[in-house]
C-alpha positions in Angstrom: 36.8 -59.7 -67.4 36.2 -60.8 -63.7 32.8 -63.1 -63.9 32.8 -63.3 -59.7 29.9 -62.1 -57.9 31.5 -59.4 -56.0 29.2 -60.4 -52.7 30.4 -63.7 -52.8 31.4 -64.6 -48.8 32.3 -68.4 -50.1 35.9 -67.4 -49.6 35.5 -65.0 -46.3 37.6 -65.6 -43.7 37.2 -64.1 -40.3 40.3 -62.1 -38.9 42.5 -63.2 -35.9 40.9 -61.5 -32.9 42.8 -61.3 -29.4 40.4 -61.4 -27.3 42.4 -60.4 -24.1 43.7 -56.9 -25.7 39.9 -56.7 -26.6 39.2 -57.0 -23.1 42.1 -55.0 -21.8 40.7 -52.0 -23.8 37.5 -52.3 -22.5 38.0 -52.4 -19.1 41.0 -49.5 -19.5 37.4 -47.5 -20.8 36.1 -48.6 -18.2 38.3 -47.6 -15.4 38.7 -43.9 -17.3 35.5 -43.3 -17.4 35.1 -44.1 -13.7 38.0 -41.8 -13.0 36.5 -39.1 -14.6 32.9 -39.8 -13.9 34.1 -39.8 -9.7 36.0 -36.8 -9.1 34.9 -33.3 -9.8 36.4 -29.6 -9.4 34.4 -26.6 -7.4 35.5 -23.0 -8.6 37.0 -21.2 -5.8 33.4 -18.9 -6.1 30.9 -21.8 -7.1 29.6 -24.4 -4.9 28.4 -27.5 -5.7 24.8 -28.9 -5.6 24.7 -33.2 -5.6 22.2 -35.3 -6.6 21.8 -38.7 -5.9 19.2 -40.2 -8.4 17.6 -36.7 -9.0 17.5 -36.3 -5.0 19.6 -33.7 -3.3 22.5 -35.2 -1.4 25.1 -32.4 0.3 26.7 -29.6 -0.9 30.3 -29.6 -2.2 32.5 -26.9 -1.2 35.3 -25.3 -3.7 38.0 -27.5 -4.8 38.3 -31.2 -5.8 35.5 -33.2 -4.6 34.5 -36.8 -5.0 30.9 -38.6 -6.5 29.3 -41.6 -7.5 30.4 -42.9 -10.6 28.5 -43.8 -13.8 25.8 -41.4 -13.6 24.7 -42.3 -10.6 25.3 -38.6 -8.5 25.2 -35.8 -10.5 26.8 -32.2 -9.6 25.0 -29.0 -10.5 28.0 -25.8 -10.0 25.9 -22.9 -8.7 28.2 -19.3 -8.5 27.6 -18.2 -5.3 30.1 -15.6 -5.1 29.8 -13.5 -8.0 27.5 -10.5 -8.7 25.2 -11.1 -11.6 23.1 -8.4 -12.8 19.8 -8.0 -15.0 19.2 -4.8 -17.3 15.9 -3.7 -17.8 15.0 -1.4 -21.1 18.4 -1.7 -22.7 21.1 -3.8 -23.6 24.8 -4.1 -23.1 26.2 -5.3 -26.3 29.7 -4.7 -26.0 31.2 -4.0 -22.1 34.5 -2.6 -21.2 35.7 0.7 -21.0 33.7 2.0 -23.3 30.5 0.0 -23.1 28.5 -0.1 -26.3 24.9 -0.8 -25.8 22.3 -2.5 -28.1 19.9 0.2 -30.4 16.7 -2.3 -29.6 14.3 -0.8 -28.2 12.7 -2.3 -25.4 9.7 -0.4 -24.2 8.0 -3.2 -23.3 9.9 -3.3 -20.2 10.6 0.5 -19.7 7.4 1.9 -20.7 5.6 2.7 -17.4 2.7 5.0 -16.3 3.4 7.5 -13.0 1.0 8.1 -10.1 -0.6 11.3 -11.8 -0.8 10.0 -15.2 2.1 10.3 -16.9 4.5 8.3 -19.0 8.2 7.9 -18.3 10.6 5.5 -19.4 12.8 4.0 -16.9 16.0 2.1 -17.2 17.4 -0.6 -14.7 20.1 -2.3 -13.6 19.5 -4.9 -10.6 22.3 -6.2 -9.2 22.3 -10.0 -7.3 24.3 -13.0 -6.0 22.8 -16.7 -5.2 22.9 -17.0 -1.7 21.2 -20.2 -1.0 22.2 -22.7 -4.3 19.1 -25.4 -3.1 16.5 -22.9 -3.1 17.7 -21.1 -6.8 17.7 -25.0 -8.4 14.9 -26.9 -7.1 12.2 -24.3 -5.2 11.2 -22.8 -8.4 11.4 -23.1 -11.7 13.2 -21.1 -14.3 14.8 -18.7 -11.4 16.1 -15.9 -13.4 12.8 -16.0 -15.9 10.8 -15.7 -12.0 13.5 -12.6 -10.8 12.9 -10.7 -14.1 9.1 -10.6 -13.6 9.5 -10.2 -10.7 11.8 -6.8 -11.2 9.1 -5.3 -13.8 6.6 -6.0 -11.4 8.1 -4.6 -8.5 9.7 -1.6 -10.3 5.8 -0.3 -12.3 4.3 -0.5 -8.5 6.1 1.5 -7.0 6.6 4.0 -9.9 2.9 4.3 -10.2 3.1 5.5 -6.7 5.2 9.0 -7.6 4.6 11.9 -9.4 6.8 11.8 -13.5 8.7 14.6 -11.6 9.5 12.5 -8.4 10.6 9.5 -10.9 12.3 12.2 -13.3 14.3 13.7 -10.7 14.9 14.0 -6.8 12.9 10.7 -5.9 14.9 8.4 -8.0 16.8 7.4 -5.2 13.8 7.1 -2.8 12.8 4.8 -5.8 15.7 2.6 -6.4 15.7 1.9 -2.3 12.0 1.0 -2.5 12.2 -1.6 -5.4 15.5 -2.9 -3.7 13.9 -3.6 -0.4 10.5 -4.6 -1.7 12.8 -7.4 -4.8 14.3 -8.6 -1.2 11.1 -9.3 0.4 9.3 -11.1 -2.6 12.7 -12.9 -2.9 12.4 -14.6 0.5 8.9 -15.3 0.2 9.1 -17.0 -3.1 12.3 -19.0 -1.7 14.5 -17.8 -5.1 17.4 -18.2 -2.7 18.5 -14.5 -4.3 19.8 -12.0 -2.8 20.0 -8.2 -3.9 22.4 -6.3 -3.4 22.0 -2.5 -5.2 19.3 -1.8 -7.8 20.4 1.5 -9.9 17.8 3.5 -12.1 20.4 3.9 -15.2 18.3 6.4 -17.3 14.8 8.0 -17.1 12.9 10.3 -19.4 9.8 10.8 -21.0 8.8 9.3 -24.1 10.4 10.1 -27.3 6.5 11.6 -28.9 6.4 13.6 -25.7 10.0 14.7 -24.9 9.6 18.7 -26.7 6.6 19.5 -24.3 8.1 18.2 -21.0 11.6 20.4 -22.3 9.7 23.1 -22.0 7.7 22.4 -18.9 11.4 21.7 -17.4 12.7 24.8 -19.0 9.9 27.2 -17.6 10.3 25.3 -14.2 13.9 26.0 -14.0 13.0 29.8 -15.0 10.4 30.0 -12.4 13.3 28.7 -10.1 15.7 30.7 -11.1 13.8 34.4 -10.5 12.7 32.9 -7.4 16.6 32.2 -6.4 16.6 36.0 -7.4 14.3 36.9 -5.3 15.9 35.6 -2.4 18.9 36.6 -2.9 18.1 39.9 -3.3 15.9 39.6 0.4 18.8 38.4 1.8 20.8 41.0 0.6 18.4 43.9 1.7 17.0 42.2 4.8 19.4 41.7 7.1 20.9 44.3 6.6 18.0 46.7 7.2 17.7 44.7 9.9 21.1 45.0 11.7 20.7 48.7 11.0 17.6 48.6 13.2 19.5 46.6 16.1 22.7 49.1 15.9 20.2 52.1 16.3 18.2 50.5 18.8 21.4 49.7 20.8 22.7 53.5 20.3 19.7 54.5 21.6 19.8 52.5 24.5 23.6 53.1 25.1 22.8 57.1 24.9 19.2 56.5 26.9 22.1 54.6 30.1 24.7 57.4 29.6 22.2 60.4 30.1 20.8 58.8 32.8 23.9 57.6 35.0 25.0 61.3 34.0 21.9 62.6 35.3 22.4 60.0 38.6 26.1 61.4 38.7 25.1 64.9 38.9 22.4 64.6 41.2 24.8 63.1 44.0 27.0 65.2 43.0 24.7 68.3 44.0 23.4 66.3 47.0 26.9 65.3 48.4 27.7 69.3 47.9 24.1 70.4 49.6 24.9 68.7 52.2 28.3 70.0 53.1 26.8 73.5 52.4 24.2 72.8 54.8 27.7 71.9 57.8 29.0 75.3 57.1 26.9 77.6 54.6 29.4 80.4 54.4 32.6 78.4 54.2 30.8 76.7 51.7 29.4 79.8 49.6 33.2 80.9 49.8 34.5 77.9 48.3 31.9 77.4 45.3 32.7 81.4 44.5 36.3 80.7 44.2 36.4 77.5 42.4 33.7 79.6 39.7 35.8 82.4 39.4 38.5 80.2 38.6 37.5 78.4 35.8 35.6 81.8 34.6 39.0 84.1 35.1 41.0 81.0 32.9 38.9 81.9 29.8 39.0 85.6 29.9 41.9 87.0 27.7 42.5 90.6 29.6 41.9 91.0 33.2 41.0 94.5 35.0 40.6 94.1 39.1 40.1 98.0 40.5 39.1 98.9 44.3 35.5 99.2 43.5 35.8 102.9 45.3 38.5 104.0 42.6 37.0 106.6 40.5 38.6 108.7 37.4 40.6 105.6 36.0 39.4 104.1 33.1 41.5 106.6 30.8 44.3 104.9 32.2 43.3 101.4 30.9 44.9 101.1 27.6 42.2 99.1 26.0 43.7 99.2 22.7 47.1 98.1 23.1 46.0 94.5 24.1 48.2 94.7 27.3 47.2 93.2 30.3 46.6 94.2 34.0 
């Protein structure tokens, strides 16, 4: 059996070191690690934010870009070109086509009271880009944290400005362009360096303990719309038409009121133009209104007797019967 004390160095040799190679890997380290630490790459829609010593320097534009080495400027990539969105009351958990979303409920963000007293729960998208990288990193802190309240805030004024049924239905719209434009201005004043660019109200209803009662408010409102429709129809149906009857016998009337009058004007310059050729010759005149009489009179009898009205003893002769004519 081995006696030795096994931590006995009397025999310890120290190896062969080359110092050179030693050397040669430390300064190959070295020049890597200023290679690496020099030269940075900007995605084509991210820009750059340097810092010398904590301080902002310049602003590095996509592509590759060079810095001070060994810590001394640092480069902070900001995505200035793509569209980032928040959700407010719900949760994507899985997008694509068909986008899952998450069961938590969070009310704490929807939950909101209108301007007459009631509750509704409204869902949000806002959507946003970084427009000015300096002011998002270093004018306040915890940005996105700042936008978020900023979005609740915004969003529960200006619902508790509107009716449940303005938020419910035709002033969501109204809505979404109010919080968009009022996100905008607190944006510029709090120097966020955001900018919005659509805010969309994804889903709003009541809550679930009230839901049955405003069914039926919504169902009886829709009734109450629907008979009045009716109505209306039915008025327009009946309406006009009574009324263009009233314009087509107003404008008979008038048409027969013009022709009996312009008949009436006919007639009487008729008998004044004849009057006063009857009063240039009266007897030529007498003459000629007796024959033009007995014409149209003598047309429309069917059997014609003319006798010297001193003939006496003849009637027996006329064969009245027979249908013959003289």
């Amino acid at each position: 059996m081995d006696e030795r004390d096994p931590f006995d160095f009397k025999d310890f040799k120290m190896p062969n070191i080359n110092i050179k190679a030693v050397a040669g890997a430390v300064i190959a380290l070295l020049l890597v690690w200023l290679a690496y630490s020099s030269w940075f790459t900007i995605e084509p829609e991210e820009v750059g934010v340097v810092l010398r010593f904590g301080k902002y320097t310049r602003t590095a534009n996509p592509g590759l870009n060079f810095k001070l080495p060994f810590g001394i400027e640092n480069v902070y990539k900001v995505p200035v070109e793509r569209q980032q969105k928040l959700e407010f009351g719900f949760r994507t958990s899985t997008p694509g086509v068909r986008t899952q979303y998450s069961t938590t409920k969070y009310q704490e963000e929807s939950l909101m009271l209108t301007g007459d007293l009631n509750a509704a729960e409204v869902e949000w998208i806002v959507q946003y880009r970084i427009d000015d990288p300096y002011k998002y990193l270093f004018r306040v802190i915890n940005p996105k944290q700042t936008f978020r309240d900023i979005n609740e805030a915004v969003m529960r004024a200006v619902v508790g400005d509107r009716t449940v049924d303005e938020v419910l239905t035709v002033g969501r719209q109204e809505v979404a362009s109010t919080v968009a434009v009022k996100l905008q201005e607190l944006c510029d004043q709090y120097e966020l360096g955001i900018k919005v660019d659509q805010v969309v109200l994804q889903d709003v209803n009541p809550p679930e303990p009230v839901k049955p009662a405003f069914n039926e408010v919504n169902e009886a409102q829709q009734e109450r719309e629907k008979l009045i429709n009716q109505a209306k129809s039915e008025y327009n149906k009946v309406i006009p038409k009574a009324r263009g009857e009233a314009e087509r016998t107003i404008e008979e009337a008038r048409g027969y009121a013009l022709e009996r009058i312009n008949n009436a004007r006919g007639e009487a310059a008729k008998f004044n133009s004849i009057f006063r050729e009857y009063m240039k010759a009266r007897e030529v005149t007498t003459q000629r209104i007796y024959l033009e009489t007995m014409n149209k009179v003598m047309q429309q009898v069917g059997r014609k007797l003319i006798t010297d009205e001193e003939a006496t003893g003849i009637l027996p002769l006329f064969q009245l019967d027979s249908g013959g004519k003289k």
